[in-house]
C-alpha positions in Angstrom: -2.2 9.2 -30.2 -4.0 6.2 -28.4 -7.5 7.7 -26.0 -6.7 3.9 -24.0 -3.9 3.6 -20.8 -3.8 0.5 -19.6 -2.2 1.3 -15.8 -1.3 -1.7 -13.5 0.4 -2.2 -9.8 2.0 -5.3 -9.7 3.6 -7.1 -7.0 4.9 -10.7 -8.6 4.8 -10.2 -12.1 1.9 -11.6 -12.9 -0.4 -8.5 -13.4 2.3 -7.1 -15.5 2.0 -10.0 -18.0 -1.4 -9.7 -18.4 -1.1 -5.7 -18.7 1.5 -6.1 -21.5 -1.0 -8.3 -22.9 -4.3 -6.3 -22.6 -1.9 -3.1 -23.6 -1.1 -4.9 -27.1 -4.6 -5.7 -27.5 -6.2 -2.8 -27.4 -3.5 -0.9 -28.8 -3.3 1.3 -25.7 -0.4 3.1 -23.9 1.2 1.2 -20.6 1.9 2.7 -17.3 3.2 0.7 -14.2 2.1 2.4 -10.6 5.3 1.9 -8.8 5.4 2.6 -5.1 7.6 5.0 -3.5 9.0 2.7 -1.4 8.9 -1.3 -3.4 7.6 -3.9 -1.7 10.3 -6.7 -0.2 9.1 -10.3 0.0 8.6 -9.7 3.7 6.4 -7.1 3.1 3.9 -9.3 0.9 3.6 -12.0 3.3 0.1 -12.2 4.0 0.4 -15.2 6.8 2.2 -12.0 9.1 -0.4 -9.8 10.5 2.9 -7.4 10.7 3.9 -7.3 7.0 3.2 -4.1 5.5 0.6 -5.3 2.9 -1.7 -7.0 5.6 -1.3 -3.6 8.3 -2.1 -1.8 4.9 -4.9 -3.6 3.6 -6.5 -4.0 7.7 -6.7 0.0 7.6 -9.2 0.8 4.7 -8.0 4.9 5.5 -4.5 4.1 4.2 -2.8 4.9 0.9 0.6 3.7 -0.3 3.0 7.0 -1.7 3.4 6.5 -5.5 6.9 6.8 -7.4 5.3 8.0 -10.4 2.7 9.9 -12.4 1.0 9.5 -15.7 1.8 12.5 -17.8 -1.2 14.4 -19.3 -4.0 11.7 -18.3 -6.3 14.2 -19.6 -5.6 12.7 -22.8 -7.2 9.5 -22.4 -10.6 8.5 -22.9 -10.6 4.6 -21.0 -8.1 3.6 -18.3 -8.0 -0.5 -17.8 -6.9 -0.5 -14.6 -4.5 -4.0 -13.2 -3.5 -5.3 -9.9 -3.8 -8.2 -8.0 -6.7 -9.0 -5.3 -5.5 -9.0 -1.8 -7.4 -9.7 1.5 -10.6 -9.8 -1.6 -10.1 -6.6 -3.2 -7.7 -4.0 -5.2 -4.1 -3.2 -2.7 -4.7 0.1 -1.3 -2.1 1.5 -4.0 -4.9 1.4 -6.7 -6.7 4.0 -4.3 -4.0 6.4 -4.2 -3.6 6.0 -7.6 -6.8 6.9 -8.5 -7.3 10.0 -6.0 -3.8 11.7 -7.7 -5.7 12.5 -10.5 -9.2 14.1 -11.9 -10.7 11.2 -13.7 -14.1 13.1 -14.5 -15.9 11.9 -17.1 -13.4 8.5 -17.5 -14.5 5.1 -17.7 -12.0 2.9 -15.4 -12.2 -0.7 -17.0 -10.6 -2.7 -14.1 -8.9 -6.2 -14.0 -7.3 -8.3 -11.5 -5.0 -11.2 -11.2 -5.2 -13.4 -8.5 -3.9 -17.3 -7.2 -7.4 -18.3 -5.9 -9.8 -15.3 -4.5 -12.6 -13.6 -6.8 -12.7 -9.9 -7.9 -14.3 -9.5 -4.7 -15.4 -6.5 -3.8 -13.1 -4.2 -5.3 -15.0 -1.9 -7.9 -16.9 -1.3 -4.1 -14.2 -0.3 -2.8 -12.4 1.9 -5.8 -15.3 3.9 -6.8 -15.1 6.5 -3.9 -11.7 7.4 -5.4 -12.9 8.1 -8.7 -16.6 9.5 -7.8 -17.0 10.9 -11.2 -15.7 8.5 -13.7 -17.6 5.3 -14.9 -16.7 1.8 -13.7 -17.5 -1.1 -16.1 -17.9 -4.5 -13.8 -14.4 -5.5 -13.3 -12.8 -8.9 -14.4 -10.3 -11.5 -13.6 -7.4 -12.7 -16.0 
């Protein structure tokens, strides 16, 4: 049994590639963080200061309900973490994912995908979701 999960949220298919990819790599187990409720296209247009993802990502306090859970996390040692950088950091939905569980003890190996910003400040703004585990410096893909 694989100590690696390589978890990702993503919204155009792009992070999922490179999950897949990192997943076969390092021989770890795959888990996609699926909202509750999916995002339309409407909802990802960041030129609206309406859409969902920009009211979202304006409000630092929200969190975005989760479809699914990883079963028995306890189980592994390193989570590589995927998702796309919006407004210059992690959607809101890698918070929620991370406050669902205990990750005491866990190092959180985070990657991002992006058309044009940096990584940002998202390991910033993840860490206070996961206060005990360990962050190693996030990277783009």
């Amino acid at each position: 049994m694989t100590k690696k999960l390589v978890a990702y949220f993503s919204a155009s298919g792009v992070t999922k590639r490179a999950a897949k990819k990192l997943a076969q790599q390092e021989g770890a187990n795959l888990f996609e963080i699926k909202p509750l409720h999916p995002y339309t296209a409407a909802d990802l247009d960041w030129t609206n200061k309406r859409s969902r993802s920009s009211v979202e990502m304006n409000d630092k306090s929200s969190r975005v309900e989760i479809a699914n859970k990883v079963e028995n996390i306890a189980q592994y040692d390193e989570i590589f973490l995927g998702f796309p950088i919006w407004w210059g950091v992690a959607p809101h939905i890698i918070n929620s994912f991370l406050e669902q569980y205990d990750l005491s003890g866990k190092t959180i190996s985070p990657f991002a995908t992006s058309g044009g910003s940096g990584y940002g400040r998202s390991n910033q703004e993840l860490q206070p979701s996961a206060p005990n585990a360990k962050f190693n410096p996030g990277k783009m893909m």
